[in-house]
C-alpha positions as CSV (number, residue, x, y, z in Angstrom):
1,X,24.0,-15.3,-16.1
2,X,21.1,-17.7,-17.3
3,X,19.0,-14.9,-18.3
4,X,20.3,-11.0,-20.1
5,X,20.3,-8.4,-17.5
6,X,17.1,-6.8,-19.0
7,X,14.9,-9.8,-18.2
8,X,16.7,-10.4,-14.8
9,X,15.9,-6.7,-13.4
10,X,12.0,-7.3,-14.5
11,X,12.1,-11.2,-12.5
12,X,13.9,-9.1,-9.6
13,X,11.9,-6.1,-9.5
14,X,8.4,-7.6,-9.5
15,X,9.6,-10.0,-6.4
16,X,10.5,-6.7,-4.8
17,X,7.4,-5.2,-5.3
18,X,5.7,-8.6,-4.2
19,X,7.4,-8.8,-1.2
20,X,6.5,-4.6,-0.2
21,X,3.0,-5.4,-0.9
22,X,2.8,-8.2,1.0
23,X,4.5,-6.6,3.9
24,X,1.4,-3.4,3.2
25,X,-1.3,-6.1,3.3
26,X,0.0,-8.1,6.2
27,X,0.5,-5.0,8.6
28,X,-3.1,-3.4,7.6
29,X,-4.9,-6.7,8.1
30,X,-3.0,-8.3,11.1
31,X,-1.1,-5.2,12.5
32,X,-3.7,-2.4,13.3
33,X,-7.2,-3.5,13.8
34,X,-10.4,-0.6,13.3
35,X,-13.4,-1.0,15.6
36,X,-16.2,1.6,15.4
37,X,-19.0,0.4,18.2
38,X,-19.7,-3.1,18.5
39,X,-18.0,-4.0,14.9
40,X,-14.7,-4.4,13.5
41,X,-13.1,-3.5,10.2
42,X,-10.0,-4.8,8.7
43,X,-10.9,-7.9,9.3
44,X,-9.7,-10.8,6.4
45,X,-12.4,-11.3,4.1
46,X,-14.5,-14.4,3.0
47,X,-14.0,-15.9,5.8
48,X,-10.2,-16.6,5.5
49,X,-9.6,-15.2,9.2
50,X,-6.9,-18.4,10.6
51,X,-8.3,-19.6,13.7
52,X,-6.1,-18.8,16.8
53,X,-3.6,-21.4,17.6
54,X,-0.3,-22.3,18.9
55,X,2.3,-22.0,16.0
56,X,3.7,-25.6,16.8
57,X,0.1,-26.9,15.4
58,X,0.0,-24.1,12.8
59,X,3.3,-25.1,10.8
60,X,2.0,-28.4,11.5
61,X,-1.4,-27.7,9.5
62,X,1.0,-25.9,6.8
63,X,3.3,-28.6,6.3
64,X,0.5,-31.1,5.9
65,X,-1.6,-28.7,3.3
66,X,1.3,-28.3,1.4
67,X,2.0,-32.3,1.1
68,X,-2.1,-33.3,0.3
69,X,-1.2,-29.7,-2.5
70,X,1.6,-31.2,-4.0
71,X,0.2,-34.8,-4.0
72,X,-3.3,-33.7,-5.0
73,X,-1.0,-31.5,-8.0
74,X,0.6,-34.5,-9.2
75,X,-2.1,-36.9,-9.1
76,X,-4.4,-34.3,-11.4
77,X,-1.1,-34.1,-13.6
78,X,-1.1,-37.9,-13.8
79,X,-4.3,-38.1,-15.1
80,X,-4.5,-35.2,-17.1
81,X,-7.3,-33.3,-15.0
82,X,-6.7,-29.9,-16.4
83,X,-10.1,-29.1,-16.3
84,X,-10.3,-29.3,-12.3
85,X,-7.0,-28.0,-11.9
86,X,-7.8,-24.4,-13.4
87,X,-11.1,-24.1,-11.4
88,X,-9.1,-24.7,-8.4
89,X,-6.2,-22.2,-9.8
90,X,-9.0,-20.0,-10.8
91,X,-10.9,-19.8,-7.1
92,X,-7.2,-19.6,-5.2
93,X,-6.5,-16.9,-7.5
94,X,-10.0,-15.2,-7.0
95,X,-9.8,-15.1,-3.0
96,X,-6.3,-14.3,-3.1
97,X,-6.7,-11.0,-5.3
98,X,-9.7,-10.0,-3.6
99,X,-8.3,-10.5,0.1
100,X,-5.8,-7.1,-1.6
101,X,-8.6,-5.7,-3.6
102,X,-10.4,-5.7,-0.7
103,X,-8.1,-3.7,1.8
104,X,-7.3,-1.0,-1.2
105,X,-11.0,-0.6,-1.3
106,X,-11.6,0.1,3.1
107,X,-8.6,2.2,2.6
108,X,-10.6,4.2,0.2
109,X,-13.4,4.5,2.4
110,X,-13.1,2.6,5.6
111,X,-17.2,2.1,6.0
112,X,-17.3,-0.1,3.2
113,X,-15.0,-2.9,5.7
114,X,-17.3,-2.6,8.3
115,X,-19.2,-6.0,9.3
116,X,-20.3,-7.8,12.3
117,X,-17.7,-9.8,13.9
118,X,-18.1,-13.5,13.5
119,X,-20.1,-13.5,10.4
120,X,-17.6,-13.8,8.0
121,X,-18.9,-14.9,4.6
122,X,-22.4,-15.3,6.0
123,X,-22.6,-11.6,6.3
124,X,-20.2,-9.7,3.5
125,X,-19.7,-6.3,3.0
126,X,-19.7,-3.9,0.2
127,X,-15.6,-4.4,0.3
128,X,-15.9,-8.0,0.0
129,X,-18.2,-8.0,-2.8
130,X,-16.7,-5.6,-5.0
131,X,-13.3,-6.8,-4.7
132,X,-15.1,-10.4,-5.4
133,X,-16.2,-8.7,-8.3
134,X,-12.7,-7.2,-9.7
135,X,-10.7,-10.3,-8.6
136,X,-12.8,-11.9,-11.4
137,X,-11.4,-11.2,-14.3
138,X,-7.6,-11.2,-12.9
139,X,-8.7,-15.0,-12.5
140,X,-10.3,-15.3,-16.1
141,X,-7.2,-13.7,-17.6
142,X,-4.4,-15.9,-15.9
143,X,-6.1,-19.0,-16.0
144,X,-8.5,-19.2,-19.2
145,X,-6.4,-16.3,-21.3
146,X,-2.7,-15.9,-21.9
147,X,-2.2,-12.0,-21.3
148,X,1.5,-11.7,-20.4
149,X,1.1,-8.1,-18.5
150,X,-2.3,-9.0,-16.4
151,X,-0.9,-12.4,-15.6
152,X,2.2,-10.8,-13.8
153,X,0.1,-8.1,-12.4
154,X,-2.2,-10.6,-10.7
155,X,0.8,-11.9,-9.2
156,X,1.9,-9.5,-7.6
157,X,-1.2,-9.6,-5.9
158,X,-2.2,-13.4,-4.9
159,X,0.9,-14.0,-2.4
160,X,0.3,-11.3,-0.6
161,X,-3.1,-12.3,-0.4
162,X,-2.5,-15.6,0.7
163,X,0.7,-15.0,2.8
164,X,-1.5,-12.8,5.4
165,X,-3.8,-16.4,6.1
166,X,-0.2,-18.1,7.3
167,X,1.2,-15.6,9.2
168,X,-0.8,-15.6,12.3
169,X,-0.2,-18.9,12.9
170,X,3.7,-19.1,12.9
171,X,6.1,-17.7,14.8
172,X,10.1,-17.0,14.0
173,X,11.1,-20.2,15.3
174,X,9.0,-22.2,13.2
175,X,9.5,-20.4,10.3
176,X,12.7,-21.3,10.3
177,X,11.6,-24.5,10.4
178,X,9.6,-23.9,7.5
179,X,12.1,-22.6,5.2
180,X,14.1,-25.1,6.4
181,X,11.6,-27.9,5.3
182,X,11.0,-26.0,1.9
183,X,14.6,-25.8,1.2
184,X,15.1,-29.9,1.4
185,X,11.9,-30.4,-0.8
186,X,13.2,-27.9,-3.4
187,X,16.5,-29.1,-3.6
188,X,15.3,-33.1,-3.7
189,X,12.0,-31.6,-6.3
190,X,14.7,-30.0,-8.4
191,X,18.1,-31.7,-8.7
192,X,16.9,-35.0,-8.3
193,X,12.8,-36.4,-8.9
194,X,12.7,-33.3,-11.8
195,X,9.4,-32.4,-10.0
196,X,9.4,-28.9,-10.3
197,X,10.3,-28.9,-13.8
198,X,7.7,-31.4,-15.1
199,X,4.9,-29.4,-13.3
200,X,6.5,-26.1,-14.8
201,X,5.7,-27.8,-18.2
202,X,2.8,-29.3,-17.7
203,X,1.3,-25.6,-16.1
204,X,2.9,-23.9,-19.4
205,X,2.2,-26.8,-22.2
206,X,-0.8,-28.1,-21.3
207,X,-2.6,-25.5,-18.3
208,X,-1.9,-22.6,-20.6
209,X,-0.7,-20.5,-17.1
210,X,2.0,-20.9,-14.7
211,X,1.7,-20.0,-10.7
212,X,4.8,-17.2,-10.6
213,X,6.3,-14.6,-12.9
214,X,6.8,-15.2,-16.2
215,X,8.4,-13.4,-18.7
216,X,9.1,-14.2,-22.1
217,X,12.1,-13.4,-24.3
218,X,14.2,-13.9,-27.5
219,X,17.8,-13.6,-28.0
220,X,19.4,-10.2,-29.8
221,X,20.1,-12.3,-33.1
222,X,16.6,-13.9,-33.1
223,X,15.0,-10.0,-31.9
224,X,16.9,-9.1,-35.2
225,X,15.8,-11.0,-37.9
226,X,12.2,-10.7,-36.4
227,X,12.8,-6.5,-37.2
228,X,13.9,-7.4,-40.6
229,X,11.1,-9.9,-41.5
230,X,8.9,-7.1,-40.1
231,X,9.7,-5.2,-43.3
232,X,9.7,-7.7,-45.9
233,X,7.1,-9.5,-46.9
234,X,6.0,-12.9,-45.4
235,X,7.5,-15.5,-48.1
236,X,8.0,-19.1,-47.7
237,X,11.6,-19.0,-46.6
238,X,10.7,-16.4,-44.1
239,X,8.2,-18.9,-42.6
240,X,11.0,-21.4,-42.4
241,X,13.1,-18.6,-40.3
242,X,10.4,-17.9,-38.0
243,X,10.1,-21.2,-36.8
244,X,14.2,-21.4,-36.3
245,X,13.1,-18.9,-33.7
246,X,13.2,-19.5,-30.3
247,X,11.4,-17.9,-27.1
248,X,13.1,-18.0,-23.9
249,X,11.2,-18.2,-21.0
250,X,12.4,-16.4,-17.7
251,X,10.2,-18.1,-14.5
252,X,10.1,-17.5,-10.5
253,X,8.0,-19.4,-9.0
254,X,5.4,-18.8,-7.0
255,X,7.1,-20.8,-3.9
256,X,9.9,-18.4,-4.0
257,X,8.1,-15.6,-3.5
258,X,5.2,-16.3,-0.7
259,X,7.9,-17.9,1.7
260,X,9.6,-15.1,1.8
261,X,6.8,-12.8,2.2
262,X,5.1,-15.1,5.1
263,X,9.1,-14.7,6.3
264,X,9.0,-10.4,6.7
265,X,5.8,-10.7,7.9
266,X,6.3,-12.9,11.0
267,X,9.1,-10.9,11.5
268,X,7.0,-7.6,11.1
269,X,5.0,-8.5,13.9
270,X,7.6,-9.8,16.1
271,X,10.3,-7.8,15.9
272,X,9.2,-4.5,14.0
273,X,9.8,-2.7,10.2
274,X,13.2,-2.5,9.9
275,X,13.9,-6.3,10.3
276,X,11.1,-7.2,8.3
277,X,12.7,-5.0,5.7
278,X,16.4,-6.7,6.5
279,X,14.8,-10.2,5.9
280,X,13.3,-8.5,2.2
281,X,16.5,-7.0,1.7
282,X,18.6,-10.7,2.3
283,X,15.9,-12.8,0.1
284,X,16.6,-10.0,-2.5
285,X,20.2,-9.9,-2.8
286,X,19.9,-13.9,-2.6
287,X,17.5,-14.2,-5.7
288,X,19.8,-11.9,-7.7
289,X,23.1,-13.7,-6.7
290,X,21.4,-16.7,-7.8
291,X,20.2,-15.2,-11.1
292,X,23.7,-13.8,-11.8
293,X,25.5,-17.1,-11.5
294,X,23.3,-19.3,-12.3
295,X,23.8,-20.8,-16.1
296,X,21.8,-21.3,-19.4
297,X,19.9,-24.3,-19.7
298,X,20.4,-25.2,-16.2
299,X,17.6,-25.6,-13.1
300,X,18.1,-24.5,-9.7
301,X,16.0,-24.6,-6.6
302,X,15.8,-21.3,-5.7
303,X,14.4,-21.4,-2.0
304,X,17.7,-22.7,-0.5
305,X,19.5,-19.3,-1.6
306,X,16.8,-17.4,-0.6
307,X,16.7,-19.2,2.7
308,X,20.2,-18.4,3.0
309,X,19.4,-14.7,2.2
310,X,16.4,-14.8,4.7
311,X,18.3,-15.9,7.6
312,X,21.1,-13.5,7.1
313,X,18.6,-10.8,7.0
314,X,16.6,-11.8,10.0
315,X,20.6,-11.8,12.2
316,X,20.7,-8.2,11.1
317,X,17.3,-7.7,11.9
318,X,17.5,-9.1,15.3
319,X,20.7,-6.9,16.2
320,X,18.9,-4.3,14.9
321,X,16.4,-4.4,17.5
């Protein structure tokens, strides 16, 4: 196991309770809709509403945003832009928390998502602004402050919040297709360019953030001698031993858990609940299969085993039906 069982249930559970958020958001935004006279509430805010389009063109689009991501990603990397690359993290982060904020606040009290159709960001309600307002400083935290706890809180938030753009315009073939796709670039990013691991660096080193879960450890022995030093006093050669210390660092990210997300909701609104929850259920025991035998110091693409897990689940689903 590459990580103790401690840190493994924490990395497992909050991609659980990522993927039953999502699955909250995307049925109360794209599965019931609220009208009350000539307006409609419930509507995604800031103007994120995906246009209505076939879902051939719509993985298209989502193929080709991810590549102009990545390349736009590396590029800043190249030539150290940190600067515009936490403004950009900073706004996705901002929309994506207050697309969530947003539907726990009209669930509150409905009349605050009520706007005239078409508008969009032209016209916002009280909703929209106030969860603009509270998504701010879950953006300031994770992307100008290291706060461990509000970092992986806000995560749980942002792919729901942008998973419930993408699933209108796909459909279960061609997200297939997708986690097909994602799969191939994960395994080429990971086991052979090193990709994923240089921009997992560079977010950590030099970004100060990182765009997943993150959770950061030390072994028993090292957790000892810090509860020792604890009651002695801080002395030269305790110094020395402090920075013999190391701290592990336990990541999922972000990739792994809005694909699977965008996954269950496709399926939600195709097939029903209890296959959306088969296709959480596979990605799950996939993720923890490959936590359990995975090994220290190695790197492993996770999407292909959660693909794996995906497609299992979405069999069951589909006899299920």
């Amino acid at each position: 196991m590459k990580h103790n069982w401690k840190v493994t249930l924490v990395l497992v559970g909050m991609f659980i309770v990522a993927q039953i958020i999502g699955l909250i958001v995307i049925h109360s935004y794209l599965g019931t809709t609220v009208v009350v006279g000539n307006e409609t509430a419930n509507i995604i805010p800031y103007g994120m509403e995906p246009p209505e389009i076939d879902a051939a063109p719509g993985l298209g689009s989502i193929i080709m945003s991810f590549i102009i991501a990545i390349v736009l990603i590396f590029f800043l990397m190249k030539f150290r832009a940190a600067t515009f690359l936490r403004i950009w993290f900073f706004i996705v982060v901002t929309v994506a928390v207050g697309v969530v904020l947003n539907l726990i606040l009209i669930k509150i009290n409905p009349a605050l998502g009520i706007k005239n159709v078409g508008l969009g960001f032209i016209n916002p309600t009280y909703a929209e602004l106030i969860s603009f307002a509270l998504a701010l400083p879950f953006s300031y935290s994770k992307v100008f402050r290291r706060n461990i706890l509000l970092h992986n809180f806000s995560e749980l938030l942002i792919y729901p919040g942008i998973s419930v753009v993408f699933v209108p315009i796909l459909n279960i073939w061609t997200v297939a297709v997708l986690l097909i796709l994602i799969s191939i670039y994960d395994i080429y990013a990971v086991w052979h360019a090193g990709f994923m691991q240089k921009m997992a660096k560079y977010q950590i080193k030099e970004l100060k953030f990182f765009a997943g879960f993150f959770v950061p450890y030390v072994k028993k022995e090292d957790r000892i001698k810090l509860e020792k030093m604890k009651s002695q006093k801080l002395t030269l050669k305790n110094k020395k031993a402090l920075k013999g210390i190391k701290v592990n660092l336990a990541i999922l990210g972000g990739g792994d858990v809005v694909f699977p997300i965008i996954t269950s909701g496709v399926v939600l609104l195709a097939w029903g609940l209890i296959p959306a929850l088969m296709v959480t259920l596979g990605a799950t025991i996939a993720l923890s299969l490959l936590f359990y035998l995975s090994e220290k110091g190695k790197f492993y693409p996770a999407m292909p085993f959660i693909t794996a897990g995906i497609f299992a689940g979405m069999v069951v689903g589909w006899l299920m039906i």
